[in-house]
C-alpha positions in Angstrom: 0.0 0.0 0.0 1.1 3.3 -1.0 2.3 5.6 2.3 0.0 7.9 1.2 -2.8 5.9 1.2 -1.9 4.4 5.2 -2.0 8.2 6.2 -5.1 8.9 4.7 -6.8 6.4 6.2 -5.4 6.5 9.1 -6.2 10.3 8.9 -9.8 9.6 8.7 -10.1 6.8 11.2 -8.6 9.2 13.8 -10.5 12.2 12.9 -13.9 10.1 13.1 -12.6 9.4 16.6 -11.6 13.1 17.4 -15.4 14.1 16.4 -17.0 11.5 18.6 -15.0 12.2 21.4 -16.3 16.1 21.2 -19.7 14.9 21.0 -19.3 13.0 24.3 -17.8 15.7 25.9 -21.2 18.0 25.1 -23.1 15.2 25.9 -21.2 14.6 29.6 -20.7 11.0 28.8 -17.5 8.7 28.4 -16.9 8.6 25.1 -16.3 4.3 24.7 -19.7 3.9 23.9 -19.2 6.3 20.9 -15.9 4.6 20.1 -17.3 1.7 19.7 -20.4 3.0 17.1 -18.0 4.9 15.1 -16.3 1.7 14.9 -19.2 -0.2 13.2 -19.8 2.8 10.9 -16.3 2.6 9.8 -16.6 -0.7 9.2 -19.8 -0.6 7.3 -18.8 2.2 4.9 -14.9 2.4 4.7 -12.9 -0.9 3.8 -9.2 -0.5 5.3 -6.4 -2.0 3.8 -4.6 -4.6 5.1 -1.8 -1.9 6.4 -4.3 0.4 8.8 -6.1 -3.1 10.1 -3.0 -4.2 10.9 -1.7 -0.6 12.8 -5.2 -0.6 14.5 -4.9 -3.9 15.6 -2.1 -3.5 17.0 -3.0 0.0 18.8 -5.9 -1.5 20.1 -3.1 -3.9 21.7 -1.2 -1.4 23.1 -4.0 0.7 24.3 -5.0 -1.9 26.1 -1.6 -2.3 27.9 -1.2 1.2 28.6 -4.6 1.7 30.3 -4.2 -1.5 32.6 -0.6 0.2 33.3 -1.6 3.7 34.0 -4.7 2.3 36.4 -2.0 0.6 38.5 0.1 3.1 39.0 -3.1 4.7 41.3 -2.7 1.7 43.9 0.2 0.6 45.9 1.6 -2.7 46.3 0.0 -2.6 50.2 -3.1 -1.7 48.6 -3.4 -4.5 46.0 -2.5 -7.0 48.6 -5.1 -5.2 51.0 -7.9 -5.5 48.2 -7.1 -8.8 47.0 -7.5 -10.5 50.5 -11.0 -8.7 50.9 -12.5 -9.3 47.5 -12.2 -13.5 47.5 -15.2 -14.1 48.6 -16.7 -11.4 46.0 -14.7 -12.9 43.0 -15.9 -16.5 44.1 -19.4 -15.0 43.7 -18.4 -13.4 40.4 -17.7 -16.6 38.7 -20.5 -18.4 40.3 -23.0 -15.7 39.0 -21.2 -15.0 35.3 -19.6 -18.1 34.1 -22.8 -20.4 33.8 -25.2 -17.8 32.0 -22.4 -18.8 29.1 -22.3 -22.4 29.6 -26.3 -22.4 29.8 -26.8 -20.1 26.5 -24.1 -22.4 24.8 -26.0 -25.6 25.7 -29.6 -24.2 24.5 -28.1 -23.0 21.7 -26.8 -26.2 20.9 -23.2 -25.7 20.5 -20.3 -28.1 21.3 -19.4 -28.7 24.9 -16.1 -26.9 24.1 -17.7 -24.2 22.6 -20.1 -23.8 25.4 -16.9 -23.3 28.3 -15.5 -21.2 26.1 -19.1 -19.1 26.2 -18.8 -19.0 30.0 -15.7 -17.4 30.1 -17.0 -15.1 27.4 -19.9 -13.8 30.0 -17.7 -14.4 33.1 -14.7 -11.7 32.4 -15.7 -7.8 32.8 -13.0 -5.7 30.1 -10.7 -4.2 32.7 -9.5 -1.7 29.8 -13.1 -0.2 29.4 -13.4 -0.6 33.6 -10.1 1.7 33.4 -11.0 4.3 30.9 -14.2 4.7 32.8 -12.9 4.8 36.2 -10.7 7.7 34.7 -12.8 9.7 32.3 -15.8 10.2 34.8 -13.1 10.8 37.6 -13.6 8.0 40.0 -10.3 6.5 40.5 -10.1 7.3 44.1 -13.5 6.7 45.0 -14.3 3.8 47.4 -15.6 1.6 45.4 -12.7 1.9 42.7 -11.3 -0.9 44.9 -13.6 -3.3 44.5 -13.7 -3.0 40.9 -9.7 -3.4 40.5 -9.8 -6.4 42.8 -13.0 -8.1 40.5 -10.9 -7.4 37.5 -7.3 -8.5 38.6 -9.2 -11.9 40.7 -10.6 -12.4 37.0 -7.6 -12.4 35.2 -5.7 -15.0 38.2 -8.4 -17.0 37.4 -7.8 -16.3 33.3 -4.6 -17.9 34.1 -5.8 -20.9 34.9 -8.4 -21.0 32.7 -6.7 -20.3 29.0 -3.9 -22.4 29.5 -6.2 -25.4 29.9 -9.3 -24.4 27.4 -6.2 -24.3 24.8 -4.5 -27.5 25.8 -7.5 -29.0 25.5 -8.5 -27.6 22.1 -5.7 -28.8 21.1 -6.2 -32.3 22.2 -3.3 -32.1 24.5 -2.1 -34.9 27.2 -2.8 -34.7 30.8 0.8 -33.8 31.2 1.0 -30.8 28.4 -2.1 -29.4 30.1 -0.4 -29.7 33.6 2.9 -28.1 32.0 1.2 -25.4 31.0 -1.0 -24.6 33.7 2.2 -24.7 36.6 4.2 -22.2 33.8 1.3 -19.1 33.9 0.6 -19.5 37.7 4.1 -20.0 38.4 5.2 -16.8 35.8 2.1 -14.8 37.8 3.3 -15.5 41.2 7.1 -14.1 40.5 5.8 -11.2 39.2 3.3 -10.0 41.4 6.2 -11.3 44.1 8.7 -9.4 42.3 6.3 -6.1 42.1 5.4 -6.0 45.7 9.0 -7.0 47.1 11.3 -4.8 44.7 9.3 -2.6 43.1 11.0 0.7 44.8 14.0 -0.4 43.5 12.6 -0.5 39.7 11.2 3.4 40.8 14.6 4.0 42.0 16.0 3.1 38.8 13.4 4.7 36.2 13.8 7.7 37.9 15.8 9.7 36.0 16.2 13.6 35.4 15.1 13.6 31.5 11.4 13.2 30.9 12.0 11.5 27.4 14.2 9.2 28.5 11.7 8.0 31.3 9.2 8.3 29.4 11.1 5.7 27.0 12.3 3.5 29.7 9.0 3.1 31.5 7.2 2.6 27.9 9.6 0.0 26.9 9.6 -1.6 30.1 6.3 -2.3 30.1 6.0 -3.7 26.4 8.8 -6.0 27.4 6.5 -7.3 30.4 3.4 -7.1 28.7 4.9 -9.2 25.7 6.8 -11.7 28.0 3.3 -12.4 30.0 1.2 -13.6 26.5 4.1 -15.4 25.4 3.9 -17.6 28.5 0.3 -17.5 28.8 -0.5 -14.9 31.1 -2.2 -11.9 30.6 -0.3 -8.8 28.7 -2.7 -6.3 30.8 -2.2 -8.2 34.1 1.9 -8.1 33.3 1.3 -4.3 32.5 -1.0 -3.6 35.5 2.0 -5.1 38.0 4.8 -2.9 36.9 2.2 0.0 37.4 1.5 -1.2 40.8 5.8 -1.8 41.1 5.9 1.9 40.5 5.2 4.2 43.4 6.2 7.7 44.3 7.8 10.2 42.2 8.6 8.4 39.6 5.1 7.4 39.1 3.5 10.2 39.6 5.8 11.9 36.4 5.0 8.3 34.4 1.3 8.9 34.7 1.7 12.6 33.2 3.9 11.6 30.0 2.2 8.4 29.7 -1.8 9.9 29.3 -1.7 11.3 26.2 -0.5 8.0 24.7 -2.8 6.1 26.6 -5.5 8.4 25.5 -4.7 7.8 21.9 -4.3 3.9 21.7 -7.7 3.6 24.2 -9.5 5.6 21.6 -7.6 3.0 18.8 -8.8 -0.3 21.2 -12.3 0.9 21.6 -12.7 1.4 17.7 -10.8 -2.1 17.0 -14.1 -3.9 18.5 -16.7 -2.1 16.4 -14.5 -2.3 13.3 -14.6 -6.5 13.8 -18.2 -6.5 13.7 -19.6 -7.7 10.5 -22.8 -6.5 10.4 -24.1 -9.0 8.1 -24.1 -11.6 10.4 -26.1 -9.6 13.4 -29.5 -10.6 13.1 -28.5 -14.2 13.7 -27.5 -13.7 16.7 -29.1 -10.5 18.0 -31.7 -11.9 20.0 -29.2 -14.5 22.0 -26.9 -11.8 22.8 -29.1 -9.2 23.5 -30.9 -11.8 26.5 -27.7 -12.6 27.2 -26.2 -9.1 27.9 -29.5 -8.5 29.6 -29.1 -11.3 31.9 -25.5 -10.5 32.6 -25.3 -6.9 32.9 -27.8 -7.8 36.1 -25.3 -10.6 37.3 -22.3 -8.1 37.0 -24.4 -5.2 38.4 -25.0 -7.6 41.8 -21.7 -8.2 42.1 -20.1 -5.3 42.3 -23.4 -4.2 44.2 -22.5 -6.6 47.0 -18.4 -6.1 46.8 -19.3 -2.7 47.6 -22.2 -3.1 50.5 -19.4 -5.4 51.8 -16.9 -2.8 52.4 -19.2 -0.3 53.7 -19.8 1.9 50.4 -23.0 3.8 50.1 -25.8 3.4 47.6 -24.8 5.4 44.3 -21.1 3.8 45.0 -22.5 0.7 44.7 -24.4 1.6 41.6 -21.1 2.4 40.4 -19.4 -0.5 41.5 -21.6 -2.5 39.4 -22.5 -0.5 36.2 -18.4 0.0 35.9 -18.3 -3.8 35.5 -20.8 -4.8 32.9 -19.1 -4.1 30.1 -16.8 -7.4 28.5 -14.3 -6.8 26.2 -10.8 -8.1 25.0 -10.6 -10.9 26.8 -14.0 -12.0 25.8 -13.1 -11.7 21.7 -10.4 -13.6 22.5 -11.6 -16.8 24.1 -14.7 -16.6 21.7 -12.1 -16.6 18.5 -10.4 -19.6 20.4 -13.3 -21.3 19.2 -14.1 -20.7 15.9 -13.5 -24.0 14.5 -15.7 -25.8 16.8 -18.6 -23.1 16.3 -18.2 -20.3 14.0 -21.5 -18.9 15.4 -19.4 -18.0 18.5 -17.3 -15.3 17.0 -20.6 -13.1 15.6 -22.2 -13.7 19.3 -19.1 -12.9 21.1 -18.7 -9.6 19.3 -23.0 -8.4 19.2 -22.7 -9.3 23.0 -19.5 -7.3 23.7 -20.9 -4.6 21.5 -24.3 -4.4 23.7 -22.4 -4.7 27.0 -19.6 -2.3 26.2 -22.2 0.0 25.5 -24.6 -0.6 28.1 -22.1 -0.5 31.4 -20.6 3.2 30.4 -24.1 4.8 30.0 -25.2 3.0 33.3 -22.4 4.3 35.0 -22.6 7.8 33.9 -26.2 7.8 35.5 -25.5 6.4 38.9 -27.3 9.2 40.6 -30.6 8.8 39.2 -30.4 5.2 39.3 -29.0 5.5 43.0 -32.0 7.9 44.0 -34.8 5.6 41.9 -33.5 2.6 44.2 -33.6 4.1 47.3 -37.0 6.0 46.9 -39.4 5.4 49.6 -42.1 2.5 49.5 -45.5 4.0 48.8 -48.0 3.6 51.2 -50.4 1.5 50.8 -54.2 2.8 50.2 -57.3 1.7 51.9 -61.0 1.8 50.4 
């Protein structure tokens, strides 16, 4: 493809992105939900060449990355541990409640056993990238119930690695002994980093921290590509890898990461969000409209409840607790991703993944930006009852 051609079209994408993101700002909302449309519209009426896909793919990668990085650098290491220990309970009751609408919708729909685990974990993880961007765009990152939500999200992806490495084994028709193999490689890789992060991490802030903003900017940037792209290789979660060395950061140094990271962040997010409308092909939505809309109906309640109690549980009020569970509707990366795991079992599951990320991507940002009316419809008084 002619250079020319990439920047046009790259020009475009971007300055469809620039125009929704104004419209959100007039309109008071987070702008995903708007991301995500312009996306489809893109898709619908502009075909890309093999070139921008390819750059927007892997944006949407890194924006991905860079928001799970630039969330944990807004919690300490004491903090993570802190939230972890309190949230089990809550992110046993997130799997019970989210994993089986999946498995249940597979099996009535009458797809392969395979295809219907791979469902549940299509329902069961909440997007911690959209979870982030919210969290930041509406302001809430140091709101009580913003601990919750991170210890939902990072419980989910522990449980992630666990999860992938076996569904894949097992795709593959793997022995006993691959699948265990692969399984003691992510939860052992997981455990030295987090270990690593908690135990040394002022000595990786001592080390990044140097006078030139540019060249911690490119240090801190690099670093956490490295990390990011050392965690998928051996099966573990890029964002998780990215989130830790946020959390490894602390003080100064992270406080000047967080300023020259944003604006990147804030251009790759936008790139991420449009990467999940652009996959949708629209001809294949009425298929499968009616199974994801029930389906993002029946989770968006089952995610709602959870981060409902999580907050009641650490003694949050009413509209943080509308919060706490609007902010985790919404599915996302993760969810394409097991779904495309499947393709050759099902190739219904890739069209259903993407309508049902599309409807709850949309759904939890609007809920979230209208947690006070919600909060105040919930708690409005019981009307009396009349008598004759």
């Amino acid at each position: 493809m002619p250079l020319g051609q990439l920047f046009l079209e790259l020009g475009v994408v971007i300055l469809a992105l620039a125009l929704v993101g104004r419209a959100a700002g007039r309109l008071g909302i987070t702008p995903i939900p708007l991301y995500l449309l312009a996306g489809v519209g893109l898709g619908a009426f502009m075909h890309l060449g093999r070139a921008p896909e390819e750059f927007i793919h892997v944006g949407a990668e890194i924006g991905a990355v860079l928001l799970l990085f630039t969330l944990g650098l807004e919690f300490t290491s004491q903090e993570l541990r802190e939230s972890l220990s309190k949230q089990r309970n809550i992110g046993a009751l997130d799997l019970a409640l989210n994993f089986p609408p999946g498995l249940i919708a597979g099996w009535l729909l009458g797809l392969p056993p395979m295809a219907c685990v791979l469902l549940g974990g299509v329902t069961y993880l909440t997007s911690s990238g959209i979870a982030s961007k919210v969290l930041s765009d509406l302001g809430r990152l140091g709101n009580r119930e913003t601990p919750v939500i991170l210890g939902v999200c990072v419980l989910e992806d522990v449980a992630m690695a666990v999860y992938l490495p076996v569904v894949a084994a097992l795709l593959l028709g793997g022995t006993l002994v691959a699948i265990g193999v692969n399984l003691i490689v992510a939860l052992g890789v997981f455990a030295l980093t987090f270990f690593l992060a908690l135990r040394y991490g002022h000595l990786l802030s001592r080390a990044l921290n140097v006078p030139s903003d540019e060249a911690l900017l490119l240090g801190v940037l690099g670093l956490v590509l490295v990390v990011a792209g050392a965690a998928d290789l051996l099966k573990v979660s890029a964002a998780i890898g990215a989130f830790l060395v946020g959390i490894a950061l602390s003080g100064e140094v992270a406080d000047r990461a967080r300023r020259q990271i944003e604006p990147l962040r804030d251009l790759f997010a936008a790139v991420f969000f449009v990467f999940f409308g652009l996959q949708l092909n629209l001809a294949q939505v009425p298929d499968v409209l009616l199974a994801a809309t029930l389906l993002a109906v029946v989770t968006a309640a089952t995610k709602f409840a959870v981060g409902w109690i999580g907050a009641a549980r650490a003694g949050v009020q009413t509209r943080g607790r509308v919060r706490a569970g609007a902010t985790l509707i919404a599915r996302g990366e993760f969810s394409i991703l097991i779904a495309g795991l499947g393709l050759g079992l099902a190739p219904q599951l890739g069209p259903l993944a993407a309508v049902y990320v599309l409807l709850t991507a949309l759904i939890g940002p609007v809920v979230t930006r209208f947690d006070a009316p919600i909060a105040a419809w919930l708690t409005r008084p019981a009307r009396p009852a009349t008598s004759n």
